[in-house]
HTML snippet that shows the backbone in 3Dmol.js (N, CA, C, O; Angstrom):
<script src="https://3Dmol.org/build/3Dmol-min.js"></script>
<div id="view" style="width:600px;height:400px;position:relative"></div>
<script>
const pdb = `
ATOM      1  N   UNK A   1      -3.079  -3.813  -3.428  1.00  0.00           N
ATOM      2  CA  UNK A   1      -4.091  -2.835  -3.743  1.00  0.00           C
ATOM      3  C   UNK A   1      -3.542  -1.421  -3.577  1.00  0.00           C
ATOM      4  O   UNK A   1      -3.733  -0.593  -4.467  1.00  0.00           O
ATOM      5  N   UNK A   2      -2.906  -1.134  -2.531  1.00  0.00           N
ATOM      6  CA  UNK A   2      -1.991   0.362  -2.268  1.00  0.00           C
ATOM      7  C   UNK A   2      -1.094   0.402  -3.575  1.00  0.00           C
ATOM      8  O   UNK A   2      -1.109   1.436  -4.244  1.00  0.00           O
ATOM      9  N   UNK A   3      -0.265  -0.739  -3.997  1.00  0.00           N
ATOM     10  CA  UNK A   3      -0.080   0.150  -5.434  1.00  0.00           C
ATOM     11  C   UNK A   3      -0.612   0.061  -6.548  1.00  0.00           C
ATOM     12  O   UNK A   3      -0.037   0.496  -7.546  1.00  0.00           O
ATOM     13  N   UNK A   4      -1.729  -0.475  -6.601  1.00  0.00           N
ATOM     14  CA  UNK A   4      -2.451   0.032  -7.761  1.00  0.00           C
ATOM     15  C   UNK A   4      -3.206   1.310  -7.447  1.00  0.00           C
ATOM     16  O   UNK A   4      -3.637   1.903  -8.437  1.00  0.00           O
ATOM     17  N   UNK A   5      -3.441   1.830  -6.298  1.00  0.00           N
ATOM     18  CA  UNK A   5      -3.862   3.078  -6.184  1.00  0.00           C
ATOM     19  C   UNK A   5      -3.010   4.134  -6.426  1.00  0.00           C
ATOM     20  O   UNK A   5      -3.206   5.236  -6.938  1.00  0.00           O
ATOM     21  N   UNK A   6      -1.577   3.361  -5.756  1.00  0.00           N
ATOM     22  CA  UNK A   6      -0.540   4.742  -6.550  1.00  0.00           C
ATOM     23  C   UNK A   6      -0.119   4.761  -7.679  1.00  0.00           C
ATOM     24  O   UNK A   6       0.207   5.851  -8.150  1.00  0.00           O
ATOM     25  N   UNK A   7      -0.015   3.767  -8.334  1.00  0.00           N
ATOM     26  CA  UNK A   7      -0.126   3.595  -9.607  1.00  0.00           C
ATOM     27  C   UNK A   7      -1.555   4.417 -10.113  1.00  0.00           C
ATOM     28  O   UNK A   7      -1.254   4.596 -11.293  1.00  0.00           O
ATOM     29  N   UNK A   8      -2.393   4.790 -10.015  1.00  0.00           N
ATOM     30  CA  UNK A   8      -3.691   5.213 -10.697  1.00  0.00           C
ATOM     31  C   UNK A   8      -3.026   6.889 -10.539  1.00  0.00           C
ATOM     32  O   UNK A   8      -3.124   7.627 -11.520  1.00  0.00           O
ATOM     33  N   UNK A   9      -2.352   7.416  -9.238  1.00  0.00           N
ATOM     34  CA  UNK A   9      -2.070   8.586  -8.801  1.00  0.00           C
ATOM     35  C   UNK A   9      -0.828   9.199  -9.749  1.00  0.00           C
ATOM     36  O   UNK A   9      -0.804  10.268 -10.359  1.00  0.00           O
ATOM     37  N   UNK A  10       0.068   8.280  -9.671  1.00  0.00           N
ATOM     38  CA  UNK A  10       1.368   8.860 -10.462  1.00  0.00           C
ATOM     39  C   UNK A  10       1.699   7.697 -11.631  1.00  0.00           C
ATOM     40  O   UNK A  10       2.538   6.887 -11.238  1.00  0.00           O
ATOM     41  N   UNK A  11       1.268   7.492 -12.810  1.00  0.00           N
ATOM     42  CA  UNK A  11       0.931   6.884 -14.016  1.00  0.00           C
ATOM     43  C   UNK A  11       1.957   7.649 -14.478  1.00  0.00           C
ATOM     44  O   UNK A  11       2.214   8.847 -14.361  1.00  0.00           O
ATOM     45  N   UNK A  12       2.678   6.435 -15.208  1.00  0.00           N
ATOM     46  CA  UNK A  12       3.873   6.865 -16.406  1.00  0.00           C
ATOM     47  C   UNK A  12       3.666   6.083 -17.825  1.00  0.00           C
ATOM     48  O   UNK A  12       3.858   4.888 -18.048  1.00  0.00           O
ATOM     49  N   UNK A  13       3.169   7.220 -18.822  1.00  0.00           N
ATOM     50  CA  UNK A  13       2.503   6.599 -19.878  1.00  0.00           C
ATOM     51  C   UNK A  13       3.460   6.692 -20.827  1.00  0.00           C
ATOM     52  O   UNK A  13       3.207   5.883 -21.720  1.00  0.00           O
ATOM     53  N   UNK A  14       4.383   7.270 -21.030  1.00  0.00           N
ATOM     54  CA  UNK A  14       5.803   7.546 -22.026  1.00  0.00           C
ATOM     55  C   UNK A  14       7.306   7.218 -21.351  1.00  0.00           C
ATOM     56  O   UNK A  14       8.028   8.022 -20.762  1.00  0.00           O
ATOM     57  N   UNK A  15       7.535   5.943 -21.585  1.00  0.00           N
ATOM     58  CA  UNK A  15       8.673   5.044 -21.368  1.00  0.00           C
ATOM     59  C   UNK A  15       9.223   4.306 -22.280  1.00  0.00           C
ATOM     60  O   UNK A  15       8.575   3.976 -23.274  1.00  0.00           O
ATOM     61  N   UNK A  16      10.283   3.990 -22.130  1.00  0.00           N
ATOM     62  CA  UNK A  16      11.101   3.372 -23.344  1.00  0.00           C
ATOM     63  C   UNK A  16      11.251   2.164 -23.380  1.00  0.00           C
ATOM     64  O   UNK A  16      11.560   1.713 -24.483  1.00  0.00           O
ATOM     65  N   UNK A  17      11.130   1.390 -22.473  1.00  0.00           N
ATOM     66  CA  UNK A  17      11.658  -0.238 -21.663  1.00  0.00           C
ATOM     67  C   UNK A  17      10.689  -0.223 -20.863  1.00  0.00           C
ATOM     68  O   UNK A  17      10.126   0.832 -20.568  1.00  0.00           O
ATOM     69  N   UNK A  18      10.205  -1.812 -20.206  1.00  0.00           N
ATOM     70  CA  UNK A  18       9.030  -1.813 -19.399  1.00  0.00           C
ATOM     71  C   UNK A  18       9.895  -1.996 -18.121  1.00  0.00           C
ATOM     72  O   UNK A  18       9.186  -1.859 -17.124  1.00  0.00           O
ATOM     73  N   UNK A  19      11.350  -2.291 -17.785  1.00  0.00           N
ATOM     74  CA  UNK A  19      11.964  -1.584 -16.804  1.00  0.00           C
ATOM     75  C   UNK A  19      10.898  -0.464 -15.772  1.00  0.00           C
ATOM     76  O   UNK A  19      10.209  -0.503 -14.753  1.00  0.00           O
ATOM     77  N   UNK A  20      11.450   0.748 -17.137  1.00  0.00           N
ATOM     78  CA  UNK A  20      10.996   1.764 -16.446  1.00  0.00           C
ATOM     79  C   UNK A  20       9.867   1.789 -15.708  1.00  0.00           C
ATOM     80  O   UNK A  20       9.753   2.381 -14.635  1.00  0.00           O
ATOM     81  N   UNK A  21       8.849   1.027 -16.372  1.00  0.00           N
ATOM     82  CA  UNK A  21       7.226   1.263 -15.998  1.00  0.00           C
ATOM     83  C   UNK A  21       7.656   0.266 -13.982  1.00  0.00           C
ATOM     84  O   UNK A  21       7.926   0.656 -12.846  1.00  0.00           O
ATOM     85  N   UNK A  22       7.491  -0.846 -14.567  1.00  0.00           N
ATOM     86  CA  UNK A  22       7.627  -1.451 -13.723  1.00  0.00           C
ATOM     87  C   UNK A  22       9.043  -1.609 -12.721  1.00  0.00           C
ATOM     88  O   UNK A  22       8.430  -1.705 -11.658  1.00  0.00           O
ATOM     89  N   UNK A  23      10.004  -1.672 -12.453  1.00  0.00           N
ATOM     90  CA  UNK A  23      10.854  -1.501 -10.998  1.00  0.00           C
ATOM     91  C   UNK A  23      11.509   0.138 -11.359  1.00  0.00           C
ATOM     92  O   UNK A  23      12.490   0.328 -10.640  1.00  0.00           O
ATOM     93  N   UNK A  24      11.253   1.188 -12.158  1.00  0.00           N
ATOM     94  CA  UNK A  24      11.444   2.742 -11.617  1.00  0.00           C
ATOM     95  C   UNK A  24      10.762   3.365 -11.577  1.00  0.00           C
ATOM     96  O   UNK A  24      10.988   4.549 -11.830  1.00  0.00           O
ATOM     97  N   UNK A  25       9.521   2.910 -11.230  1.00  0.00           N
ATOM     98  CA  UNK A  25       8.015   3.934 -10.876  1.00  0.00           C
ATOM     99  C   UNK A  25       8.410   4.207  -9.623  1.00  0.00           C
ATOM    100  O   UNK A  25       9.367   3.820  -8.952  1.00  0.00           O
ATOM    101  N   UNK A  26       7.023   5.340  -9.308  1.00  0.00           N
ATOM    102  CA  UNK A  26       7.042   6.169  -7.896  1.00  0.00           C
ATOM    103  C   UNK A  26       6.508   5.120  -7.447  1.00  0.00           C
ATOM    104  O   UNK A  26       7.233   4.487  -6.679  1.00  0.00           O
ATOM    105  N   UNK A  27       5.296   4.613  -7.684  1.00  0.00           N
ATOM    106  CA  UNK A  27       5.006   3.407  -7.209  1.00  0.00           C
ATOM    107  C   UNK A  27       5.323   2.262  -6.315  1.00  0.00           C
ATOM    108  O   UNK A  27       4.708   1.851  -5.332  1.00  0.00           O
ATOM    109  N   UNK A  28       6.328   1.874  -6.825  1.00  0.00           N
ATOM    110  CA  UNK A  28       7.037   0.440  -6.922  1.00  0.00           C
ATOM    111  C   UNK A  28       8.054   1.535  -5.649  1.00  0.00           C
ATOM    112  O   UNK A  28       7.896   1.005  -4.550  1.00  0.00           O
ATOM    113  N   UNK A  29       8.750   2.498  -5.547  1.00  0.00           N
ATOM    114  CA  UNK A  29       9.683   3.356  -4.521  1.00  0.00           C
ATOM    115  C   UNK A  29       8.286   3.390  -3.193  1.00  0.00           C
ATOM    116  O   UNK A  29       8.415   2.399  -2.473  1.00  0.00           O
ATOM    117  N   UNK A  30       7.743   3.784  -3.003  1.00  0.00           N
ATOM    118  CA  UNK A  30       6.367   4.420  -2.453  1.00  0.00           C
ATOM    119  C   UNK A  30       5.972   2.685  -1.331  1.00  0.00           C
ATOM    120  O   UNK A  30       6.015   2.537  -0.109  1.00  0.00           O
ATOM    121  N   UNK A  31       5.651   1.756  -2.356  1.00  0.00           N
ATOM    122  CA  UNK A  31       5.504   1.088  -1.445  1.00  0.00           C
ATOM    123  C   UNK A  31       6.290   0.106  -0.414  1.00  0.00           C
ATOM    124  O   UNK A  31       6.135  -0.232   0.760  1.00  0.00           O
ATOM    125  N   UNK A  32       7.486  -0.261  -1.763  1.00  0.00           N
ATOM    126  CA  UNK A  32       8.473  -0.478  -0.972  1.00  0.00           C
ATOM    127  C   UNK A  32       9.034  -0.024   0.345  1.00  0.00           C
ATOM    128  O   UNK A  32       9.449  -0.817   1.190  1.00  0.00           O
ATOM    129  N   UNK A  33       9.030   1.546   0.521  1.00  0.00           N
ATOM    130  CA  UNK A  33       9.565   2.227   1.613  1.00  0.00           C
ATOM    131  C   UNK A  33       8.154   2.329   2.843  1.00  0.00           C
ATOM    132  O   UNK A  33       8.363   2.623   4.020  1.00  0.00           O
ATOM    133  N   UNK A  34       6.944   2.067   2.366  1.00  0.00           N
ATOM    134  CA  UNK A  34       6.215   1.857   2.477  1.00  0.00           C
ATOM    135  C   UNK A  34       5.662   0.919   3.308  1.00  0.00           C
ATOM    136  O   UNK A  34       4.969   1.225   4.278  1.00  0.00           O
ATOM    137  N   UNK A  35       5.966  -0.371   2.940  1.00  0.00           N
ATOM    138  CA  UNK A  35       5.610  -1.728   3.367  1.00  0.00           C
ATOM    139  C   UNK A  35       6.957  -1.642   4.327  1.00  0.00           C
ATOM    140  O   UNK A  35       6.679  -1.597   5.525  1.00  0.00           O
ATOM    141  N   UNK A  36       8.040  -1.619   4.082  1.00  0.00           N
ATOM    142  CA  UNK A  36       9.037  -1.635   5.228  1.00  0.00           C
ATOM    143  C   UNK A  36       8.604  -0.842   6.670  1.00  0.00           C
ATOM    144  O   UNK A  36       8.546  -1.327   7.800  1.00  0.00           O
ATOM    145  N   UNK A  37       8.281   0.736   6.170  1.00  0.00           N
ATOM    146  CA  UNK A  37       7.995   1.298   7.170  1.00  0.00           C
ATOM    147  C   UNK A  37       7.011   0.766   8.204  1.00  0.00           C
ATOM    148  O   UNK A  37       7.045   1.082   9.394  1.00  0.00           O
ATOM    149  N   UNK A  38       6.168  -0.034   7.674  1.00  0.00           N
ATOM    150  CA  UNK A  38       4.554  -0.233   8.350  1.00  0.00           C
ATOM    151  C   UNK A  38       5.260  -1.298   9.315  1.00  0.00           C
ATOM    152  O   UNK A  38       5.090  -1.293  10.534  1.00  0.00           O
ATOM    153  N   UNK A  39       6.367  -2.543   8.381  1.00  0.00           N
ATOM    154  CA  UNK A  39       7.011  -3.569   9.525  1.00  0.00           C
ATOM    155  C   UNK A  39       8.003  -3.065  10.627  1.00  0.00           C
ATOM    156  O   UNK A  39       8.099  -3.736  11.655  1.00  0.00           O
ATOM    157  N   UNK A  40       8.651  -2.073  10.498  1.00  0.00           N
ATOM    158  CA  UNK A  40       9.299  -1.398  11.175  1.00  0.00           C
ATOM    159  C   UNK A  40       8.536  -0.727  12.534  1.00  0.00           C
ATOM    160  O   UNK A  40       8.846  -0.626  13.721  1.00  0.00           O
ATOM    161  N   UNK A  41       7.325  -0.309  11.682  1.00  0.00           N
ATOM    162  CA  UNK A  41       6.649   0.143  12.810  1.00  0.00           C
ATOM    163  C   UNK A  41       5.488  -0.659  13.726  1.00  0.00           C
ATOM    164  O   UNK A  41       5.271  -0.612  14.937  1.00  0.00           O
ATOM    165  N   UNK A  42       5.007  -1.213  12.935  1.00  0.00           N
ATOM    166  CA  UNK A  42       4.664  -2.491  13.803  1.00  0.00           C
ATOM    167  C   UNK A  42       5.423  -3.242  15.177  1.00  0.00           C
ATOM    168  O   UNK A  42       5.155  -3.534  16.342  1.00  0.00           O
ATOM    169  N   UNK A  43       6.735  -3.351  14.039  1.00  0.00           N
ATOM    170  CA  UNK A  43       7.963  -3.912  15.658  1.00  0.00           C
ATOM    171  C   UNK A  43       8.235  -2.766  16.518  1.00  0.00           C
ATOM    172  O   UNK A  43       8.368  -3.087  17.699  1.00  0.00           O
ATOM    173  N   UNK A  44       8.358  -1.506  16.263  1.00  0.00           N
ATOM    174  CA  UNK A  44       8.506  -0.976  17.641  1.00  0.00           C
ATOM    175  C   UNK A  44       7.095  -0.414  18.476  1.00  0.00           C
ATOM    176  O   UNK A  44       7.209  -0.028  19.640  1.00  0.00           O
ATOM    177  N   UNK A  45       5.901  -0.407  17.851  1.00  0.00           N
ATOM    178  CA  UNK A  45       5.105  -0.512  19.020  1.00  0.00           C
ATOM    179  C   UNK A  45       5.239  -1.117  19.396  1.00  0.00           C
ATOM    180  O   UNK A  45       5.579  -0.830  20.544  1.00  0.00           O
ATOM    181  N   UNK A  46       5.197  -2.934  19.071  1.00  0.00           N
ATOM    182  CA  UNK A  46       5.196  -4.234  19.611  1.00  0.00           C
ATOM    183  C   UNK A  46       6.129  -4.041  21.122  1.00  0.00           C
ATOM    184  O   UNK A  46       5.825  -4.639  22.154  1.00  0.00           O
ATOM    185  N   UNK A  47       7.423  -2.991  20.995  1.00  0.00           N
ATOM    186  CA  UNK A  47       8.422  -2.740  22.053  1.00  0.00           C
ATOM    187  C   UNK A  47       7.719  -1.901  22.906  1.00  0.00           C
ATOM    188  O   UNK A  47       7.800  -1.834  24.133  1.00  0.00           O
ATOM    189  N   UNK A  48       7.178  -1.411  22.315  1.00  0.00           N
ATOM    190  CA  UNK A  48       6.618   0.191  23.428  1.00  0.00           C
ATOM    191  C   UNK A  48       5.558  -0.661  24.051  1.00  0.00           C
ATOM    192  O   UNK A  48       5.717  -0.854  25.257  1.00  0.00           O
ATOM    193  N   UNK A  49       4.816  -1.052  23.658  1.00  0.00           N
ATOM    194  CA  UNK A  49       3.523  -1.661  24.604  1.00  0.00           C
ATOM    195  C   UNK A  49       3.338  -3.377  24.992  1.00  0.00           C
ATOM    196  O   UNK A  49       3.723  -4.321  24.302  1.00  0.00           O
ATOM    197  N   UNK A  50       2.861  -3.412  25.880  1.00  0.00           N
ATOM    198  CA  UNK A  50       3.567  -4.178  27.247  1.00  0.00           C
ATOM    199  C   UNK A  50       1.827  -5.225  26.913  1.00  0.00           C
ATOM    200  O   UNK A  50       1.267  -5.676  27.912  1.00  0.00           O
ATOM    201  N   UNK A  51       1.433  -5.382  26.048  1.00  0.00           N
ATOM    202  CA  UNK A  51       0.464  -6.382  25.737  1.00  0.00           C
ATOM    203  C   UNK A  51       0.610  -8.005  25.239  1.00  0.00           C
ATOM    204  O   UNK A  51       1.809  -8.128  24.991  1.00  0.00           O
ATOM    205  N   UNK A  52      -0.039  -9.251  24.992  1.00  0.00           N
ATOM    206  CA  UNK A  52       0.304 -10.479  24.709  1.00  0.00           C
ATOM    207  C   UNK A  52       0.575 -10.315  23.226  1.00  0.00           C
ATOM    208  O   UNK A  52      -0.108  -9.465  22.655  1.00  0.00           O
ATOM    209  N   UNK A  53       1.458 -10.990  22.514  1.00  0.00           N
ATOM    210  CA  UNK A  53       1.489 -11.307  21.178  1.00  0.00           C
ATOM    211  C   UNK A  53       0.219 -11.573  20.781  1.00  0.00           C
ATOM    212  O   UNK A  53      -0.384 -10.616  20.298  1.00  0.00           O
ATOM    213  N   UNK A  54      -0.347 -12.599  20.851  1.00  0.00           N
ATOM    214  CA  UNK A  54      -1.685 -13.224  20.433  1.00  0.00           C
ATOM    215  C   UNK A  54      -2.837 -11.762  20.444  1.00  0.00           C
ATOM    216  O   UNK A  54      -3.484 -11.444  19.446  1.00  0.00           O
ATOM    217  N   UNK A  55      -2.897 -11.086  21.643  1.00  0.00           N
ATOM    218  CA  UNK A  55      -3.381  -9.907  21.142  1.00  0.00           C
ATOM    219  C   UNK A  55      -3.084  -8.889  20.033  1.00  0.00           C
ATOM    220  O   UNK A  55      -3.764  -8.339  19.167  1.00  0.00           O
ATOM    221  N   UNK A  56      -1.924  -8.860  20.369  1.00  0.00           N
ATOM    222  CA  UNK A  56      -1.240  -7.597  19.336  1.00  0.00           C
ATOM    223  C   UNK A  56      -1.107  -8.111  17.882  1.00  0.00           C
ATOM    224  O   UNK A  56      -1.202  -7.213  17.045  1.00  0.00           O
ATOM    225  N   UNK A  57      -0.876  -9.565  17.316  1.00  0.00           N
ATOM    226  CA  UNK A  57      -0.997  -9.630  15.830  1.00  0.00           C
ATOM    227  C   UNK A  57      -2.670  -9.963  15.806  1.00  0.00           C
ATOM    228  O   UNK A  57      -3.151 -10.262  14.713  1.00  0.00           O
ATOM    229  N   UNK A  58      -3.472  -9.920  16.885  1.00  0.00           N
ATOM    230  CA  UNK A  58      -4.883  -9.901  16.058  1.00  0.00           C
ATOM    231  C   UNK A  58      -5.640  -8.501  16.237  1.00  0.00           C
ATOM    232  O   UNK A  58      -6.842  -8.254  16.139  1.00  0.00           O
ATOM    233  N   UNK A  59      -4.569  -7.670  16.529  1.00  0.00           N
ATOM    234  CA  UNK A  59      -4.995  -5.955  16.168  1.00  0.00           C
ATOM    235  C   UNK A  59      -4.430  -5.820  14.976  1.00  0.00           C
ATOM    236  O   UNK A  59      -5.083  -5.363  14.038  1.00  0.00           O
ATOM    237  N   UNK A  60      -3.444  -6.107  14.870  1.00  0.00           N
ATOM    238  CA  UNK A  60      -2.478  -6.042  13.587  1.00  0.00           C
ATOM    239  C   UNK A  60      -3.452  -6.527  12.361  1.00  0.00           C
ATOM    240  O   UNK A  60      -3.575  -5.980  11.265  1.00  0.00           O
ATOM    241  N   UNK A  61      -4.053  -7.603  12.803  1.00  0.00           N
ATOM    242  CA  UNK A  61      -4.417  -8.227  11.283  1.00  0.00           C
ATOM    243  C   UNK A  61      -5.745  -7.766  11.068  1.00  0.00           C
ATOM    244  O   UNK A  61      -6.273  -7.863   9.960  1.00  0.00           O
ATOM    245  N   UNK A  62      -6.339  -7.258  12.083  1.00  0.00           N
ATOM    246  CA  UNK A  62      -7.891  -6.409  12.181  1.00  0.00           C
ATOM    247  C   UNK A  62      -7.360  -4.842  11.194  1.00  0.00           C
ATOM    248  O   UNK A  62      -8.034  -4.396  10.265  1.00  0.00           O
ATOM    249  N   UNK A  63      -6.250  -4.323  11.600  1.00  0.00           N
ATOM    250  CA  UNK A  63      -6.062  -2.850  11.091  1.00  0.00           C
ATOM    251  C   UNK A  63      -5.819  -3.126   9.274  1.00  0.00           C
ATOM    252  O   UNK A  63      -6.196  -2.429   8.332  1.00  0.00           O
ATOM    253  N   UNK A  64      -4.976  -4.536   9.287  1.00  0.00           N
ATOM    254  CA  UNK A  64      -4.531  -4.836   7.969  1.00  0.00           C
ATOM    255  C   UNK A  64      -6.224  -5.178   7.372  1.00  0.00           C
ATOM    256  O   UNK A  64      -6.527  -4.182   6.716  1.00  0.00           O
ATOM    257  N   UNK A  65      -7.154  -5.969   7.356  1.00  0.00           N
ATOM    258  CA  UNK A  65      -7.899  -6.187   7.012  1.00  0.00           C
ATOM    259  C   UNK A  65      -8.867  -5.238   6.235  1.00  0.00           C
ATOM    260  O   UNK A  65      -9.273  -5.136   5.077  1.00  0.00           O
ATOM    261  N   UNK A  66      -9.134  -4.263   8.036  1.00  0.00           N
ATOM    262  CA  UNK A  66     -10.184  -2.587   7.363  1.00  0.00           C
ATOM    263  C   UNK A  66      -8.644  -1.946   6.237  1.00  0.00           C
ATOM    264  O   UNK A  66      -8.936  -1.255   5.261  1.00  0.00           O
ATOM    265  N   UNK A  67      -8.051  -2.071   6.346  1.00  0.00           N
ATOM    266  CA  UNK A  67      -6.820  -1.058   5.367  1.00  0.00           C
ATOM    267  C   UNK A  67      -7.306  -1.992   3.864  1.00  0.00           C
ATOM    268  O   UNK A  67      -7.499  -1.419   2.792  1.00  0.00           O
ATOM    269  N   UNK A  68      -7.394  -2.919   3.979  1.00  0.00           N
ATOM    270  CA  UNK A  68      -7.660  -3.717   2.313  1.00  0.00           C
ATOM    271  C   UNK A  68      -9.180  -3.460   2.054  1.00  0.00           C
ATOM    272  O   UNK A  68      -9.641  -3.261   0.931  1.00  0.00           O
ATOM    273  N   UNK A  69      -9.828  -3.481   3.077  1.00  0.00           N
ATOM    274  CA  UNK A  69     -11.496  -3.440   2.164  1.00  0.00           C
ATOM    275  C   UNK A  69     -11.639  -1.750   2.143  1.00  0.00           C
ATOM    276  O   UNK A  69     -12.335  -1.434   1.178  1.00  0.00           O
ATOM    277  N   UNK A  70     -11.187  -0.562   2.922  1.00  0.00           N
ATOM    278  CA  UNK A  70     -10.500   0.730   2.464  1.00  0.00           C
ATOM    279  C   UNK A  70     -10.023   0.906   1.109  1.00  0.00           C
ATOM    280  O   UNK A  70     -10.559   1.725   0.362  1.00  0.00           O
ATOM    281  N   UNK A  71      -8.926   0.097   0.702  1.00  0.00           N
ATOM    282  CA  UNK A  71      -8.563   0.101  -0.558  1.00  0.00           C
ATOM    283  C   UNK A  71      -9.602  -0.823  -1.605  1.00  0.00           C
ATOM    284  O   UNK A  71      -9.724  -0.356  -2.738  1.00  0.00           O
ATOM    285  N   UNK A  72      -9.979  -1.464  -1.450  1.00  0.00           N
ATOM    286  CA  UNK A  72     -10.631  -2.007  -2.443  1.00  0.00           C
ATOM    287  C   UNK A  72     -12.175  -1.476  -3.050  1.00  0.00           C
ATOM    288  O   UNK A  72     -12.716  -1.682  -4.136  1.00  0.00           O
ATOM    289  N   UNK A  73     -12.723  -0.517  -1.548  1.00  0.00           N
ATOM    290  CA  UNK A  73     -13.684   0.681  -2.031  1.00  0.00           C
ATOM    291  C   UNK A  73     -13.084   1.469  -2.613  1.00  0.00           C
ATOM    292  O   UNK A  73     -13.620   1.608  -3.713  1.00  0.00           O
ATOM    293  N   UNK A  74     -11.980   2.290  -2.475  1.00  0.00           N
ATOM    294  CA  UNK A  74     -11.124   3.244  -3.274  1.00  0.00           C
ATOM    295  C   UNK A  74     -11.181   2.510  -4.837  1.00  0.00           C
ATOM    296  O   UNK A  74     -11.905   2.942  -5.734  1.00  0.00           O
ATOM    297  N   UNK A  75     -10.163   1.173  -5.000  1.00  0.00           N
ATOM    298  CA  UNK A  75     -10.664   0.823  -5.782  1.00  0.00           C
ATOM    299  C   UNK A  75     -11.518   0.963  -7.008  1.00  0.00           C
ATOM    300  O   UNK A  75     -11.203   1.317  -8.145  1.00  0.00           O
ATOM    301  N   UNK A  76     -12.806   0.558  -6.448  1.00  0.00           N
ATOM    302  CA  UNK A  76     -13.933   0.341  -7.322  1.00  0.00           C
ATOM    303  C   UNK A  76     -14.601   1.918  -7.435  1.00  0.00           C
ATOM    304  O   UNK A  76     -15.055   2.222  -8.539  1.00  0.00           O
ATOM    305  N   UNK A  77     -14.671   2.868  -6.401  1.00  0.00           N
ATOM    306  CA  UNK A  77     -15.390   3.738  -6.889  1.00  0.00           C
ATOM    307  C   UNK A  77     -14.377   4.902  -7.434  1.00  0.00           C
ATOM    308  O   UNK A  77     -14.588   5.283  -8.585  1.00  0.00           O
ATOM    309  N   UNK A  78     -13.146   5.587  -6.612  1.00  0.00           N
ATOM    310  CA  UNK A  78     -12.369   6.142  -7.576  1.00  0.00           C
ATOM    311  C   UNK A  78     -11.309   5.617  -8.285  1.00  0.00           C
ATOM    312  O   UNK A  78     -10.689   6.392  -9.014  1.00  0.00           O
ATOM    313  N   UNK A  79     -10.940   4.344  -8.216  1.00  0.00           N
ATOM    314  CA  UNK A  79      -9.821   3.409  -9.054  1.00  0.00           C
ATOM    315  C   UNK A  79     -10.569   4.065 -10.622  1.00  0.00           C
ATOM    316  O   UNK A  79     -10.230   4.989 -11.362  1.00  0.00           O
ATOM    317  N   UNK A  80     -11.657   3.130 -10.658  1.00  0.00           N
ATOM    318  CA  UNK A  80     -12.436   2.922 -12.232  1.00  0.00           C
ATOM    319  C   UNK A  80     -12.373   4.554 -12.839  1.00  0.00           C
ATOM    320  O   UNK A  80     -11.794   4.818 -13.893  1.00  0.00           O
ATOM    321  N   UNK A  81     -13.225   5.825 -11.800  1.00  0.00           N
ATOM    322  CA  UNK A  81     -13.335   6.905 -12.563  1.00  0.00           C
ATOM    323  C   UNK A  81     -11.387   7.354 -13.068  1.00  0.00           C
ATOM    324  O   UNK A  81     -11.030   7.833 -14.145  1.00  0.00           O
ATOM    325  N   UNK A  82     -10.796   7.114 -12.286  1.00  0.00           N
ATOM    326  CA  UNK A  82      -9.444   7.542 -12.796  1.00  0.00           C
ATOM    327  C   UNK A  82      -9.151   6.916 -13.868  1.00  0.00           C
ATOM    328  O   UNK A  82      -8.908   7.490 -14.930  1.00  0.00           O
ATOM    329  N   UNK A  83      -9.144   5.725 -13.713  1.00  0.00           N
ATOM    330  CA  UNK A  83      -8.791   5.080 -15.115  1.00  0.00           C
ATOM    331  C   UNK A  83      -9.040   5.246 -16.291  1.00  0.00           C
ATOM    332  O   UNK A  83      -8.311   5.120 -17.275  1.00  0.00           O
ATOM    333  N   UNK A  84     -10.644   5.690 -16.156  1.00  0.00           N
ATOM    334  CA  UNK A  84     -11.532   5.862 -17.588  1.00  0.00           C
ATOM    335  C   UNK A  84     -10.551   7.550 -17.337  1.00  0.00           C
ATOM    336  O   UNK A  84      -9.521   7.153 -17.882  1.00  0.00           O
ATOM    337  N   UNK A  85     -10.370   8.325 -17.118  1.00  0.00           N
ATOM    338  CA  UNK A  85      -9.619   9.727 -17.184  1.00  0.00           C
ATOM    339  C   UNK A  85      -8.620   9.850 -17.791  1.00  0.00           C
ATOM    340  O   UNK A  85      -8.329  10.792 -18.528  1.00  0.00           O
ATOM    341  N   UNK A  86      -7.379   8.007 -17.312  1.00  0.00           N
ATOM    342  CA  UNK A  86      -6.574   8.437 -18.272  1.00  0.00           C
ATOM    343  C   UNK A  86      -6.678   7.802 -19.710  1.00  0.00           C
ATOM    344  O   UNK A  86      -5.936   8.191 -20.612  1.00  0.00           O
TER     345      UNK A  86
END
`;
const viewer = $3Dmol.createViewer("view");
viewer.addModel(pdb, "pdb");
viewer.setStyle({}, {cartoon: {color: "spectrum"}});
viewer.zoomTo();
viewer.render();
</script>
């Protein structure tokens, strides 16, 4: 859902090859560095704080959860008006 929102943000409508569209978008860079960062950072709180696993991936999957129904209101109420824009 995060990159179809950046995809809605930085849209490349004049390309030559679907290459381009798809693996040299900002997009496709954005979340990649993106999704790494979030696991990266996940593991070093996991170091910094002195809590049970079993706790800490069911904060993890509580933050991941509100972050998807976040995006999926984005989504539906400014996903659609952008779209009809471009």
């Amino acid at each position: 859902m995060g990159g179809l929102l950046v995809n809605l943000k930085f849209y490349t409508l004049t390309w030559t090859s679907e290459v381009v569209v798809v693996k040299r978008s900002a997009s496709t860079m954005i979340m990649t560095f993106g999704g790494l960062a979030l696991v990266f950072g996940a593991g070093f709180l996991f170091t910094q704080i002195n809590i049970s696993l079993n706790i800490y991936l069911m904060i993890i999957t509580m933050f991941l959860v509100i972050t998807d129904i976040v995006f999926f209101y984005l989504l539906k109420k400014w996903g659609v008006e952008r779209f009809n824009q471009i």
